[in-house]
PASEBA-1860 file (N, C-alpha, C; in nm, 3 decimals):
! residues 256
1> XXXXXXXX> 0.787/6.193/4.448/0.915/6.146/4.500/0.934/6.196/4.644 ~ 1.016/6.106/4.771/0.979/6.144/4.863/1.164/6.152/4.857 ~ 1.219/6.263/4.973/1.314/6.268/5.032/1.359/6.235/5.127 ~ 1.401/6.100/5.184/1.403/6.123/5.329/1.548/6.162/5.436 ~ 1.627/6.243/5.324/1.737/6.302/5.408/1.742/6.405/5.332 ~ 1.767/6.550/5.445/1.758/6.706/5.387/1.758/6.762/5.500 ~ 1.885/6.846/5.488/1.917/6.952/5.529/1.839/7.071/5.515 ~ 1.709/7.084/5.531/1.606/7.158/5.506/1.565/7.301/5.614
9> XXXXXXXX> 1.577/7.245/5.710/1.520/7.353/5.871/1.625/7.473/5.845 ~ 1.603/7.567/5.871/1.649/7.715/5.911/1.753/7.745/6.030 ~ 1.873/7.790/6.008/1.911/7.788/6.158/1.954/7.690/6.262 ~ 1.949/7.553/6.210/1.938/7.470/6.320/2.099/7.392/6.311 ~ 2.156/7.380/6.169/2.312/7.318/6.159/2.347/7.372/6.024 ~ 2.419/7.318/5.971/2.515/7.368/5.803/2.421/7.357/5.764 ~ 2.296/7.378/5.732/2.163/7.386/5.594/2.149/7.544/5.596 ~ 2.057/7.539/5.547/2.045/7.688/5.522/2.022/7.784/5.633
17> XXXXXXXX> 2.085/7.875/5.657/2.061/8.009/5.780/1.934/8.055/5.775 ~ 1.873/8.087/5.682/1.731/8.163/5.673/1.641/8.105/5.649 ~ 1.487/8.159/5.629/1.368/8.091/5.600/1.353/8.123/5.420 ~ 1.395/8.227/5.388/1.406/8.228/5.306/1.521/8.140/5.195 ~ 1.632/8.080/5.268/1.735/7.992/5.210/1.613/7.921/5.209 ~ 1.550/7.817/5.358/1.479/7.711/5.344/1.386/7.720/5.213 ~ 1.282/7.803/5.208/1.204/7.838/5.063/1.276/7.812/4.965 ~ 1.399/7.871/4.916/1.476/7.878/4.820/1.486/7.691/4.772
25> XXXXXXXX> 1.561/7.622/4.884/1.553/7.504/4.852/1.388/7.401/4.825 ~ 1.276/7.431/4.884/1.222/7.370/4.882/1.119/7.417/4.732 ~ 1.198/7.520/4.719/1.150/7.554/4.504/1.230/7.437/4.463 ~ 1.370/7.432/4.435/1.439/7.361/4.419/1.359/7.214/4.386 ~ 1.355/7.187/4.539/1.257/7.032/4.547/1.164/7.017/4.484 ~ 1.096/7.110/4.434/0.973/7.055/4.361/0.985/7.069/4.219 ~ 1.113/7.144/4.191/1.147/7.129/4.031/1.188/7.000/4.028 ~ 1.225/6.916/4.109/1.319/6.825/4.122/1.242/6.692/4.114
33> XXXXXXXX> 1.080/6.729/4.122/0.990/6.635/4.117/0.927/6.561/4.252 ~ 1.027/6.647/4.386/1.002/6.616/4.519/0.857/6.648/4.589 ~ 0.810/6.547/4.666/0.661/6.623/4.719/0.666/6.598/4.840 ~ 0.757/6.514/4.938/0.750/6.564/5.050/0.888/6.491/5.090 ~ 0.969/6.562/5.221/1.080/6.587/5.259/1.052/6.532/5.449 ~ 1.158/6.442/5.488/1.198/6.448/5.602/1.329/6.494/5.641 ~ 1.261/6.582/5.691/1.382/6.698/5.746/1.498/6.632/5.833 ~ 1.617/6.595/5.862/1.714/6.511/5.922/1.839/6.646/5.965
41> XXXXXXXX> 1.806/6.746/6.055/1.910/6.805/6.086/1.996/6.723/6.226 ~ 2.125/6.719/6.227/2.252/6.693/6.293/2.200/6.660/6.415 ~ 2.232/6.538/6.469/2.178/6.570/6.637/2.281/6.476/6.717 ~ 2.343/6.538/6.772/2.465/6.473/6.850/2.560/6.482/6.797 ~ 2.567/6.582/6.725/2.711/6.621/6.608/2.824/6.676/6.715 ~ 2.884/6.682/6.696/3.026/6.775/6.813/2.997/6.886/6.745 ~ 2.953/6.974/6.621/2.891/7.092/6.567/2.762/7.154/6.635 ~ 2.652/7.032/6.635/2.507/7.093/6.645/2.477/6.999/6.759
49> XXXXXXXX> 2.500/7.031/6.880/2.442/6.908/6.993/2.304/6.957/7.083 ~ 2.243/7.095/6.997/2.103/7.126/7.107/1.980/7.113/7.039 ~ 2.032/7.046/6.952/1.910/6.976/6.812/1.758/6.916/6.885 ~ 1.725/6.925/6.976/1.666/6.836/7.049/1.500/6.853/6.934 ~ 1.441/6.696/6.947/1.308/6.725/6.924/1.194/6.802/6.927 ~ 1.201/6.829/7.004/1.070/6.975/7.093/1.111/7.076/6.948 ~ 1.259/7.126/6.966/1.290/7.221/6.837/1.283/7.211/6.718 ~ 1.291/7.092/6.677/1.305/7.039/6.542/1.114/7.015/6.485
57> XXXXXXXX> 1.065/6.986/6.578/0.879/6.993/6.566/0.884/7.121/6.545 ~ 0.900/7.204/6.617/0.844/7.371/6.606/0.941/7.396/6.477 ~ 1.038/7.361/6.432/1.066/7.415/6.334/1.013/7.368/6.175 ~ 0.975/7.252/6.225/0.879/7.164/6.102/0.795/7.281/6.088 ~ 0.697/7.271/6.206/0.574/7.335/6.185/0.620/7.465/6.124 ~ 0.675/7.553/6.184/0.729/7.668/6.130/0.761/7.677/5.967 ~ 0.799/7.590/5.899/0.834/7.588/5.765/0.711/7.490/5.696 ~ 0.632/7.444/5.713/0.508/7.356/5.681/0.439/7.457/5.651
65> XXXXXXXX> 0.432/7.574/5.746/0.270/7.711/5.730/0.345/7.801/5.627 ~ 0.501/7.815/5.669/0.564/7.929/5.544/0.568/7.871/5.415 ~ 0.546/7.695/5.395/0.543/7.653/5.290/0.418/7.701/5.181 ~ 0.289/7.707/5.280/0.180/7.709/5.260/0.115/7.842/5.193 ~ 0.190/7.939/5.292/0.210/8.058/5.221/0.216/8.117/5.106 ~ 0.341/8.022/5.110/0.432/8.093/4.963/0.358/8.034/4.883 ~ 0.257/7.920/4.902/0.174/7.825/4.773/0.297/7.743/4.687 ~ 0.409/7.669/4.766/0.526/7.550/4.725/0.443/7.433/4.756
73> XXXXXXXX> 0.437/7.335/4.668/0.381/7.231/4.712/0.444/7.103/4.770 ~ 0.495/7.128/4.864/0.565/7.047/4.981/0.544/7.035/5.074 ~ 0.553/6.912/5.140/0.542/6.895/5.323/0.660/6.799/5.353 ~ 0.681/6.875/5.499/0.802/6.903/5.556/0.785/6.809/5.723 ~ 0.831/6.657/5.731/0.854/6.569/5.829/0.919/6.596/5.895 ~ 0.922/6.607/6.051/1.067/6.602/6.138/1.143/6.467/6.115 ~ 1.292/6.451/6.202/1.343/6.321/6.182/1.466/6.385/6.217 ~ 1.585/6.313/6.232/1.682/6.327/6.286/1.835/6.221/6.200
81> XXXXXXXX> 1.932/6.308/6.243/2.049/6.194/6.168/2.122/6.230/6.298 ~ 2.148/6.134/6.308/2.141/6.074/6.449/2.284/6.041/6.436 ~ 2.418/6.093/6.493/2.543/6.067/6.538/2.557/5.972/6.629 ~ 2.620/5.837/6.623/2.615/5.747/6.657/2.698/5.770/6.794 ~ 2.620/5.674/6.901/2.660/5.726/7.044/2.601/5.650/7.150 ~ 2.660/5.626/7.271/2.612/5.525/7.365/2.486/5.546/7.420 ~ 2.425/5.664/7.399/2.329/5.662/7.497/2.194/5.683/7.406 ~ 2.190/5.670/7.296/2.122/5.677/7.153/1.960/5.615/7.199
89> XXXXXXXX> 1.964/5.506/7.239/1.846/5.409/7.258/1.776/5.487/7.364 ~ 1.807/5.538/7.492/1.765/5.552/7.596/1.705/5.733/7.545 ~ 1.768/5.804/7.427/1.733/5.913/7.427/1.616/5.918/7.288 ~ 1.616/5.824/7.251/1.523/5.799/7.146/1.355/5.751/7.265 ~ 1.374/5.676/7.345/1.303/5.625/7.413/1.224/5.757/7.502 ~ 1.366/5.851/7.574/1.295/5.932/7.631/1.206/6.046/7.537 ~ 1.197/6.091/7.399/1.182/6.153/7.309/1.299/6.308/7.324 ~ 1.407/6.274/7.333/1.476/6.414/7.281/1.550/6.366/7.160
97> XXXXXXXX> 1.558/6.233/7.116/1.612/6.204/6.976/1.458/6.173/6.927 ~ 1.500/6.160/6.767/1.363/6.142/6.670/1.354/6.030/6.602 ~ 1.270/5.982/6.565/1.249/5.872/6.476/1.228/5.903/6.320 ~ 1.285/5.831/6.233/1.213/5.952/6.097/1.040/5.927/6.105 ~ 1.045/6.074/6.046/0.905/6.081/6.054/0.846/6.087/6.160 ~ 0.904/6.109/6.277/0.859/6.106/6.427/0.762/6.018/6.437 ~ 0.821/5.875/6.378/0.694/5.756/6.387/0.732/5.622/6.477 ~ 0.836/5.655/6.535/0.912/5.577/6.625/0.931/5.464/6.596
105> XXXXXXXX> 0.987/5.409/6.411/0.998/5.320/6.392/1.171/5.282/6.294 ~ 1.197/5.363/6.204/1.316/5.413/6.149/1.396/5.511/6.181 ~ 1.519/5.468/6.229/1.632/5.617/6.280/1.736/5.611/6.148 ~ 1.760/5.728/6.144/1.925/5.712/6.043/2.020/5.726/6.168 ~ 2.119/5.683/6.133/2.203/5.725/6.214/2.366/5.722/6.138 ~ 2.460/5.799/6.158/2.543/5.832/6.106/2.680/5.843/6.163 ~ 2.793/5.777/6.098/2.905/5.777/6.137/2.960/5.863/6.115 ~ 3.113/5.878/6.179/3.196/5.961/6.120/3.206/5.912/6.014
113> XXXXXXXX> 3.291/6.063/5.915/3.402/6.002/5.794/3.466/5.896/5.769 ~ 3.522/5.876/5.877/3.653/5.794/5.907/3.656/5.686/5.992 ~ 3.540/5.637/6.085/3.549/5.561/6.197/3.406/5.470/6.185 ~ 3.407/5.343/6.207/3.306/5.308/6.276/3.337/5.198/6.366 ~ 3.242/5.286/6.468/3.265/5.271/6.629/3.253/5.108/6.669 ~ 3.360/5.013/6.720/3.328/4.912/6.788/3.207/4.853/6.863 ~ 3.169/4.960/6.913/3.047/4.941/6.969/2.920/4.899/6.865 ~ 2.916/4.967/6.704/2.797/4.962/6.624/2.731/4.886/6.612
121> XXXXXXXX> 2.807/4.765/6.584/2.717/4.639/6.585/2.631/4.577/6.754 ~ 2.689/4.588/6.856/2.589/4.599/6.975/2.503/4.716/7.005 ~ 2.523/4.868/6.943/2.378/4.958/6.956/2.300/4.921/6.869 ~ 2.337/4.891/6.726/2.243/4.862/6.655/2.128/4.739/6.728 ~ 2.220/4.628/6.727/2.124/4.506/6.795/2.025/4.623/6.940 ~ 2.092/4.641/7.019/1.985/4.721/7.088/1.863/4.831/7.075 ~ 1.903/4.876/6.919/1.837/4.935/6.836/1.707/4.861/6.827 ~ 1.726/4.740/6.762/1.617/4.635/6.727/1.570/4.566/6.823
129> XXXXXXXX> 1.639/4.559/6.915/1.555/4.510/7.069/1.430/4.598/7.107 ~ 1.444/4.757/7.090/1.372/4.826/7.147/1.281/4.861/7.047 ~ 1.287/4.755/6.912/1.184/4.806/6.811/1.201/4.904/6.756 ~ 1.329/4.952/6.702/1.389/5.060/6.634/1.452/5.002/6.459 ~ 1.430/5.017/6.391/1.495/4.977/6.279/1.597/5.069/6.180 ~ 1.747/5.070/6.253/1.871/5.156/6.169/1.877/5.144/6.072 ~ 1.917/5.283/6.034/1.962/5.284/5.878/2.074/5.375/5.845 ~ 2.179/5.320/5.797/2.292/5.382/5.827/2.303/5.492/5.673
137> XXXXXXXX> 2.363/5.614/5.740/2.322/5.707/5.617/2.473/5.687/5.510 ~ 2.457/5.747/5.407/2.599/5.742/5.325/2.691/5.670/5.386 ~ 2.690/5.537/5.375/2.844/5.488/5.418/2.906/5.438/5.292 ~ 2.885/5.505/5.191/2.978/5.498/5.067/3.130/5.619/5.072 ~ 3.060/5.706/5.190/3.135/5.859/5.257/3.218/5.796/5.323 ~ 3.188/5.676/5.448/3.287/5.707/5.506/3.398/5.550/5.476 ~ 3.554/5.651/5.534/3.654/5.589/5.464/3.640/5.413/5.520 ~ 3.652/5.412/5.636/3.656/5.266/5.716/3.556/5.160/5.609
145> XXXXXXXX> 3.439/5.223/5.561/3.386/5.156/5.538/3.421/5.089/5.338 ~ 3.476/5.218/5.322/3.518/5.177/5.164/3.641/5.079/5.174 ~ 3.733/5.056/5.298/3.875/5.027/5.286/3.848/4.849/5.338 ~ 3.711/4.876/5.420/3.689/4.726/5.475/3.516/4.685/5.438 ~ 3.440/4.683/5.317/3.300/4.679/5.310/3.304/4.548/5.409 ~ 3.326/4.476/5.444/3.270/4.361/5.496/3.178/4.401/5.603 ~ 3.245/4.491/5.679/3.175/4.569/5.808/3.035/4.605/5.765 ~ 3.080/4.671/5.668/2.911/4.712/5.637/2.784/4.578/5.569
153> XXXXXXXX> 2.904/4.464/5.499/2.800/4.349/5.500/2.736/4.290/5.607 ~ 2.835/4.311/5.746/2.771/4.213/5.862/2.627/4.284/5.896 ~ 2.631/4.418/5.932/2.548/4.503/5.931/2.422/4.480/5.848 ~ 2.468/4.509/5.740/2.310/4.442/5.637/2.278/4.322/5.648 ~ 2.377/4.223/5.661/2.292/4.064/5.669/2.232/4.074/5.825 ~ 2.227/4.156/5.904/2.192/4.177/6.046/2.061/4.219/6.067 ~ 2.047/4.273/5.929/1.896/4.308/5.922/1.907/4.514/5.942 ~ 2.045/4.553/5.929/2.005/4.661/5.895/1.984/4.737/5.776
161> XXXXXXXX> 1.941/4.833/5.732/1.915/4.902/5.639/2.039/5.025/5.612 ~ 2.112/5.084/5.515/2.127/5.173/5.457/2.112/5.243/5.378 ~ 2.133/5.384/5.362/2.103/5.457/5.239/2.225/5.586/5.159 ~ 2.202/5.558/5.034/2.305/5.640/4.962/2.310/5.763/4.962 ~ 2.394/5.842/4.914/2.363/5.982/4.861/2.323/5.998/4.726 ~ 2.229/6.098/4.675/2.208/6.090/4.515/2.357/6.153/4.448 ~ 2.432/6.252/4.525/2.498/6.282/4.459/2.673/6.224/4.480 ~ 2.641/6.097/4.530/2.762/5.985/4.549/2.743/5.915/4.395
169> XXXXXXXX> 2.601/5.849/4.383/2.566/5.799/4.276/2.592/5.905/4.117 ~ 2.555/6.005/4.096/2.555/6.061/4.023/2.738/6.102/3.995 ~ 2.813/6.105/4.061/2.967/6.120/4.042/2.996/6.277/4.091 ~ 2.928/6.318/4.188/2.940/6.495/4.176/3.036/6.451/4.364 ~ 3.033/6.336/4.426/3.100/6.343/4.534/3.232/6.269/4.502 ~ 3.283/6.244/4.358/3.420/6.199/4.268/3.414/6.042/4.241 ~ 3.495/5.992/4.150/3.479/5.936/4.131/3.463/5.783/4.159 ~ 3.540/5.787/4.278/3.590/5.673/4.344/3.479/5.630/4.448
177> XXXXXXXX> 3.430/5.753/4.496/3.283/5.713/4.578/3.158/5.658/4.488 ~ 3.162/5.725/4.378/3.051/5.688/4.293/3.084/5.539/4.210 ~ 3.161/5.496/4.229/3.224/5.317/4.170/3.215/5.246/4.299 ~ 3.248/5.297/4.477/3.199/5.234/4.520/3.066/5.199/4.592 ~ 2.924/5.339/4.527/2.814/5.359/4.584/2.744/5.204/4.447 ~ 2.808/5.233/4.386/2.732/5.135/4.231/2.748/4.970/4.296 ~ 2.879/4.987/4.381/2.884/4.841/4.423/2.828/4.781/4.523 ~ 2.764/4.921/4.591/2.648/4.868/4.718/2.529/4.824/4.636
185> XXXXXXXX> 2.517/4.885/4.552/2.368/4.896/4.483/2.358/4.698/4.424 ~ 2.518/4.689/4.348/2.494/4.594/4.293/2.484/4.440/4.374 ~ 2.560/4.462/4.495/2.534/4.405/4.608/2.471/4.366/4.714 ~ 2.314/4.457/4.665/2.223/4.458/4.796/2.264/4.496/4.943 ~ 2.375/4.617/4.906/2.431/4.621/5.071/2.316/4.788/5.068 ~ 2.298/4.854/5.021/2.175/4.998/5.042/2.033/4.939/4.958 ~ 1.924/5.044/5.032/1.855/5.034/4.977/1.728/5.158/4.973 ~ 1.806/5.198/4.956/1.711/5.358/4.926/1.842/5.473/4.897
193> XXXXXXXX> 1.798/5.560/4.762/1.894/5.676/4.767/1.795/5.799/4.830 ~ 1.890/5.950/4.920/1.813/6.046/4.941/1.922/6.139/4.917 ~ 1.924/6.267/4.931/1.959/6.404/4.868/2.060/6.403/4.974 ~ 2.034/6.418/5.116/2.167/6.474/5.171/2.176/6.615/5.157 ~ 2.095/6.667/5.046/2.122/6.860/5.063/2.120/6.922/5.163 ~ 2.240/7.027/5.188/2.235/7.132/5.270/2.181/7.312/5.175 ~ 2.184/7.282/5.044/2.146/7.413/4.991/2.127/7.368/4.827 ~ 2.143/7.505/4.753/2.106/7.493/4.581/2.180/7.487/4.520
201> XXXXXXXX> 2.322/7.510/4.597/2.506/7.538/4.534/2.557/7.449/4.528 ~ 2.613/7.431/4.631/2.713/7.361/4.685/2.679/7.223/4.709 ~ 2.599/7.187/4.774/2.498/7.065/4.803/2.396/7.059/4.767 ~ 2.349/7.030/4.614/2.177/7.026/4.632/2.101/6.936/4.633 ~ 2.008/6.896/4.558/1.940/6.779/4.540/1.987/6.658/4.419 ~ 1.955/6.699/4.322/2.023/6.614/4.225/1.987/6.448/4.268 ~ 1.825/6.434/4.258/1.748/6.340/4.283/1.706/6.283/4.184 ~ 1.660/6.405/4.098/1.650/6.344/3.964/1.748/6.291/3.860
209> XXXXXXXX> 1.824/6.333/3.846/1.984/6.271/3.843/2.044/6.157/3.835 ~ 2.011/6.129/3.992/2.058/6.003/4.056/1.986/5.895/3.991 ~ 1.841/5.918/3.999/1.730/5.845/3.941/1.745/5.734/3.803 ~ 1.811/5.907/3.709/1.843/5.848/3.600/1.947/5.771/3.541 ~ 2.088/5.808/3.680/2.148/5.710/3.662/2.120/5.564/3.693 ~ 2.071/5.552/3.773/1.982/5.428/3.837/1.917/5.347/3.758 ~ 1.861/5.414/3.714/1.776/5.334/3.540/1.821/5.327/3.446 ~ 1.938/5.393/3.447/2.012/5.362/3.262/2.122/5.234/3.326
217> XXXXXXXX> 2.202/5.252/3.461/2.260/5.127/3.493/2.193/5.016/3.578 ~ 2.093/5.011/3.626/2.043/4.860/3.668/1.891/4.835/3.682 ~ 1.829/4.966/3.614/1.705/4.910/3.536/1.591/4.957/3.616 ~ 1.465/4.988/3.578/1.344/5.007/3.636/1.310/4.947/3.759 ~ 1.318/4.799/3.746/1.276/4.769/3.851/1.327/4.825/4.032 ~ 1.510/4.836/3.993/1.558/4.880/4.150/1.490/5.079/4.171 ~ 1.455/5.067/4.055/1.404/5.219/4.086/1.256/5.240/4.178 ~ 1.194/5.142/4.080/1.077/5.147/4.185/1.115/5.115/4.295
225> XXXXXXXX> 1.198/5.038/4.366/1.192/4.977/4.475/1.236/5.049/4.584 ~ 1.349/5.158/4.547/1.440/5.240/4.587/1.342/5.364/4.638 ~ 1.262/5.406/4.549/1.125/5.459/4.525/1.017/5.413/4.638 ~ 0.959/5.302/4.617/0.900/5.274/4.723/0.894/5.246/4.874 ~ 1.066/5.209/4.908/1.113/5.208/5.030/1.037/5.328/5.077 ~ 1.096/5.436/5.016/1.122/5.602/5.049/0.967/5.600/5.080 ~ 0.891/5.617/5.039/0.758/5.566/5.075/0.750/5.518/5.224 ~ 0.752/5.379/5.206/0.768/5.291/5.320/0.772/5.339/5.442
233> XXXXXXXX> 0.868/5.469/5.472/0.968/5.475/5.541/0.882/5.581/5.613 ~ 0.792/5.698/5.519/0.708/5.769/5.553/0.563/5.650/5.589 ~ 0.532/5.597/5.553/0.388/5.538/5.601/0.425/5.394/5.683 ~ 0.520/5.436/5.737/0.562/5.310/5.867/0.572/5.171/5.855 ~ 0.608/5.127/5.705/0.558/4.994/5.675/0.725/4.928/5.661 ~ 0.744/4.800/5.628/0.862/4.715/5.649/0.924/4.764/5.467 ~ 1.026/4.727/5.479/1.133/4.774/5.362/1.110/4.688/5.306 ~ 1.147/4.673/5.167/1.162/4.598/5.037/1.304/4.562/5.031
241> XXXXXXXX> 1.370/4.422/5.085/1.521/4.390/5.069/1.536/4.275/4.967 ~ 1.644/4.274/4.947/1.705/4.184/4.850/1.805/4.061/4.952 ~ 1.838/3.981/4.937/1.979/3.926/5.023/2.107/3.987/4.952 ~ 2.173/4.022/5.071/2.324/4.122/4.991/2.424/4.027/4.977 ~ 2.489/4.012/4.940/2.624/3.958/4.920/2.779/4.031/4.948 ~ 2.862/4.001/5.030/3.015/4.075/5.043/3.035/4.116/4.889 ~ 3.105/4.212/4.855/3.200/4.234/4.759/3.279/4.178/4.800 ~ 3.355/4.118/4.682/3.521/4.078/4.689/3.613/4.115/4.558
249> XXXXXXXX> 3.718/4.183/4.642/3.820/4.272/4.584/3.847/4.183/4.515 ~ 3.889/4.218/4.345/3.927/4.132/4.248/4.124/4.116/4.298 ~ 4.111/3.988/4.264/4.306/3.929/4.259/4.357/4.002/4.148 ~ 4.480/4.004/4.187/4.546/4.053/4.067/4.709/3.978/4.094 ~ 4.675/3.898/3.935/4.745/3.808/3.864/4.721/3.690/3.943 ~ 4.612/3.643/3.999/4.592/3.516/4.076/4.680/3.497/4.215 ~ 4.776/3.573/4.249/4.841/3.596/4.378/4.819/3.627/4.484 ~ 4.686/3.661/4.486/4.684/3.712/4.610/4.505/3.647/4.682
END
């Protein structure tokens, strides 16, 4: 099973402070059935804005040899979650933003809570001009997008990609997110779930979890697929999509 969002690196934003936290989680991951992880710490956050690439490589490498060490059987991708922002394209281009997998072909990139930016739909398109392919992380999280999904349909019929949280799906981020992560799923508006962990507590993995909710409500097949993206995504190849469809809010009493 591959991860491709984790709060994994040492030191670098809200994931774990130590190398030893990092270890701690990446036991975690492999109880969890995980075998390799793209690391996605904060980059252009108003929190963590010196995230730059150069650091985020040395810190791969840095936790790849301590992995090796300890004898955990994991490997550890750079990549970036990418705070959505005007100058995004031109800093991806110059290399101080990342590509996942530092393969210069998939970015996540991430909204606020609460907002998405007027601008999204023209960076994205410039996204794909420059041969970049977005993927917008948890927007089951943020509010704009639960109060108006359409936004997020134009987006996917646009040819972008999103991805869930496992623990939106699983009901541990309440309930109301997890009824409306089921309705992306059932909609073809995401198409890959990843962890999102910052630690073993508070945020962890709960991949396997998710999994199983996944297969007891819409069956083997979106698992593999969900599954194989994640794949995909590491060996640079094109996604597995469905055509999505809008949700539409049910009437009530035919009035409206």
């Amino acid at each position: 099973m591959i991860d491709t969002h984790c709060h994994i690196l040492p030191g670098v934003d809200d994931g774990p402070k130590t190398l030893d936290d990092s270890l701690e989680m990446a036991r975690e991951a492999v109880a969890e059935g995980i075998t390799s992880i793209i690391a996605t710490p904060h980059y252009s956050h108003p929190s963590f804005r010196k995230n730059e690439a150069a650091l985020i490589r040395d810190k791969v490498t840095e936790l790849n040899r301590a992995l090796s060490e300890a004898d955990i059987p994991l490997t550890i991708y750079p990549g970036h979650e990418l705070r959505i922002h005007g100058e995004l394209v031109g800093e991806l281009q110059e290399g101080i933003a990342l590509s996942m997998a530092d393969l210069g072909t998939y970015v996540f990139i991430e909204f606020s809570s609460n907002h998405v930016p007027r601008y999204a739909k023209t960076l994205f398109y410039q996204l794909q001009v420059a041969g970049y392919y977005p993927i917008i992380v948890h927007p089951e999280r943020n509010s704009e997008i639960v109060q108006n999904s359409s936004l997020l349909y134009e987006f996917v019929n646009s040819g972008v990609y999103t991805q869930i949280t496992s623990s939106s799906l699983t009901g541990d981020n309440g309930k109301n997110i997890q009824k409306f992560t089921k309705q992306l799923i059932e909609h073809n508006l995401t198409h890959m779930i990843a962890s999102d962990a910052h630690n073993v507590t508070t945020r962890p993995f709960r991949m396997k979890k998710a999994y199983e909710v996944l297969q007891s409500e819409f069956g083997s097949e979106i698992v593999s697929q969900y599954k194989e993206n994640a794949e995909r995504i590491l060996n640079n190849k094109a996604l597995i999509v469905d055509h999505p469809s809008p949700i539409r809010k049910k009437k009530l009493f035919g009035i409206f």
